[in-house]
N, C-alpha and C positions, 0 to 999 in steps of 0.2 A: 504494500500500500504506500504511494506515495504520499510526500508532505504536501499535495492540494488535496487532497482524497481526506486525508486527515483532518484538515482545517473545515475542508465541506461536512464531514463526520459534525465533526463540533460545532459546528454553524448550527446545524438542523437540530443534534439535538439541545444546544440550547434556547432556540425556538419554541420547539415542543414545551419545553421546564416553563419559559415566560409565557405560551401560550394558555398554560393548563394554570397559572400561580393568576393574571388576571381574568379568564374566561371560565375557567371551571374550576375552582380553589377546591371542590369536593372532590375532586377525581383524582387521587396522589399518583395514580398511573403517569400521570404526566411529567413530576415534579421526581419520581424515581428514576425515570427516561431521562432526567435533565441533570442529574447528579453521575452522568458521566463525561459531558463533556467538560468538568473544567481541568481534571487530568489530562485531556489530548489536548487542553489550549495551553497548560503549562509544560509538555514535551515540547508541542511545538514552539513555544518564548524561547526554549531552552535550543531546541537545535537553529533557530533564529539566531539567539547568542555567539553560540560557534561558528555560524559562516558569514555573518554579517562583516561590512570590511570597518564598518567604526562603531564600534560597542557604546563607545560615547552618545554616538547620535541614535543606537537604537533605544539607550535608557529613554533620553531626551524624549523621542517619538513615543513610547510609551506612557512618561508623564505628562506627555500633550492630551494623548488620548484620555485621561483618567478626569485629566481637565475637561474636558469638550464636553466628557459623557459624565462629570455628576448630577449637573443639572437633571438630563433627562431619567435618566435613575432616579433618582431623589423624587420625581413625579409620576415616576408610573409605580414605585413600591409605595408613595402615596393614594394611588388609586385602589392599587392591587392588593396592598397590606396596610392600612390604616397605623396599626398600633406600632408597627415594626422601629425598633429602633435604629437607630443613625448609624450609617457605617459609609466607610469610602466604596468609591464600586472597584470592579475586580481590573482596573488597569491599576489600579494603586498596588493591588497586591503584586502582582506583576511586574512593579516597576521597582519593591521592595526585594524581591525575589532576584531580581536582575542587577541589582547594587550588593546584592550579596555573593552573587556570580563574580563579577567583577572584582570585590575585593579578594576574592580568591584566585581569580584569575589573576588580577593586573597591578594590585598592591604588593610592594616591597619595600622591606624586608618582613618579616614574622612580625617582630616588632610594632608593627603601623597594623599590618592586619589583624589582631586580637583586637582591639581595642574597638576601632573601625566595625568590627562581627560585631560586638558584643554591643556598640553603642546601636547599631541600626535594628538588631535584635531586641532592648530595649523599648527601641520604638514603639514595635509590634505592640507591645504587651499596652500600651496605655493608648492606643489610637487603633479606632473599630476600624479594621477592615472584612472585607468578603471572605468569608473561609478561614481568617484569622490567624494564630498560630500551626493550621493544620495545611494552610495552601502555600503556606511560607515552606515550613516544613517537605513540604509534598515537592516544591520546584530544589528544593535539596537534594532529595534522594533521589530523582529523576535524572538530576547530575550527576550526581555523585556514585550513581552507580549503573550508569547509563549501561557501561562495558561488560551487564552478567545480569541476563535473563532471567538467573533463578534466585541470584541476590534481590537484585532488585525485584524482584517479585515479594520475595520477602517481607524485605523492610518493610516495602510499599502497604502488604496485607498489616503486617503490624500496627504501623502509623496508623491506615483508615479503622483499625477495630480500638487503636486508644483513643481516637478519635471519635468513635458511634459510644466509647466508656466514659466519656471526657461529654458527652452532650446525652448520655442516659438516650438513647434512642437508637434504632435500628435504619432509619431515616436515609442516613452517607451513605449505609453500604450496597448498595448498587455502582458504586464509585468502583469496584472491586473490577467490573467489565469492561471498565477505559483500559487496562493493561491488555485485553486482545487486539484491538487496534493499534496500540503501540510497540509490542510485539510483533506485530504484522507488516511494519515500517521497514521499506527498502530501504532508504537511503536516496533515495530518488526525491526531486523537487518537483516536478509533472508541471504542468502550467503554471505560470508564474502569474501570485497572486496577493503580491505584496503587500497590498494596502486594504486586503476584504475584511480582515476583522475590524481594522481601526474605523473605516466605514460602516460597516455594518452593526459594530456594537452600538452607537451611539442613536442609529438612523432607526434600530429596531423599536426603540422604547416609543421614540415618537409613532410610529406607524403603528403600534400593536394600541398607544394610546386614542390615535385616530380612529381607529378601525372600535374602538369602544364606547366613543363621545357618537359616534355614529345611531350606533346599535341600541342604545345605553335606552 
C-alpha cells in the first residue's frame, strides 16, 4: 500500500468518525471506524519527516495548519459536542510530535537534547491537546520502532491498552487495526498528494457544518 493509499485510508475514515460524532452521535459504529485513522495520519507525519528536504519548514506547515483549523474545530465540536471541553485540534499534536522528532533527530549534543524532551514533554501535560499524552506517545513509537514489525507491534498494543486503562473504557481500541495498513506500507509514494490533508482537514468541518445548518 502506498503512502497516497494511506492518507486516502485516513481521509475516509476520518470522515466517517466526524460524520457519525455530528449526524448520528447514537450510532458508535461510526466513531469506532474513526478511531483508526489517526494512527495512519501519525505514520504518515512521520515518514513525511524522513523524506521531507526541510524539516524546518515541515514543522512550520504543520503549525500553520493547526492555526487555520482551530477555529473550525472549535465550531463544529461546538455543534457536534456541546459540553466537550477545550482542547487544540490534532495539527497541534502533530506539530508536538514533530518537535520531538526533530530534537532527536537534529539536536546536539545529548546535553541540549534532555532538556529540550523533557521541556516540550512538559508541555503536553498542562495544554489539552487531541489524543493527549497517548498521540504524542503513539508518533514515538511509530518512530522509534519503525525498523521491527513485531516490536512495534508490540509496544504499539501496549501503549493503546494503557491507554483504553488510562480512560477506563474500551472506546480506543479499534485503534489496534491502523497497524494493518501500516504494515501493509510499501514504501512507495503513489500520486503525489502533498497538501490533501492540510486542505482537507480544515475544509471538512466547514462542509460537514454546512451540510447540517442545511438539514438542521
Amino acid at each position: 500500500m502506498s503512502s497516497f493509499w494511506l492518507k486516502i485510508t485516513a481521509v475516509i475514515l476520518m470522515l466517517i468518525d466526524h460524520i457519525g460524532l455530528l449526524f448520528f452521535p447514537a450510532k458508535l459504529l461510526f466513531r469506532y471506524i474513526g478511531r483508526i485513522s489517526f494512527p495512519i495520519f501519525a505514520f504518515q507525519i512521520i515518514k513525511g519527516f524522513e523524506h521531507t528536504k526541510s524539516r524546518e519548514k515541515y514543522i512550520l506547515r504543520m503549525l500553520l495548519l493547526t492555526i487555520i483549523a482551530q477555529i473550525p474545530s472549535i465550531m463544529f465540536l461546538k455543534v457536534a459536542v456541546p459540553n466537550a471541553a477545550f482542547s487544540l485540534n490534532i495539527g497541534a499534536t502533530f506539530t508536538v510530535g514533530l518537535l520531538l522528532l526533530y530534537v532527536i533527530e537534529e539536536v546536539n549534543p545529548w546535553a541540549f537534547k534532555i532538556p529540550l524532551f523533557a521541556l516540550i514533554t512538559a508541555i503536553t501535560l498542562f495544554i489539552p491537546f487531541e489524543y493527549g499524552w497517548f498521540g504524542i506517545s503513539l508518533i514515538l513509537i511509530l518512530y522509534l520502532f519503525k525498523d521491527s514489525k513485531i516490536v512495534l507491534g508490540f509496544v504499539y498494543a501496549c501503549l493503546l491498552g494503557l491507554y483504553c486503562y488510562s480512560k477506563k473504557s474500551l472506546f480506543p481500541l479499534p485503534a489496534i487495526c491502523a497497524l494493518l495498513p501500516i504494515f501493509l506500507y510499501n514504501g512507495k509514494q503513489g500520486p503525489k498528494v502533498k497538501y490533501l490533508f492540510y486542505t482537507f482537514y480544515p475544509v471538512h468541518f466547514i462542509i460537514l457544518l454546512a451540510i447540517r445548518s442545511v438539514i438542521a
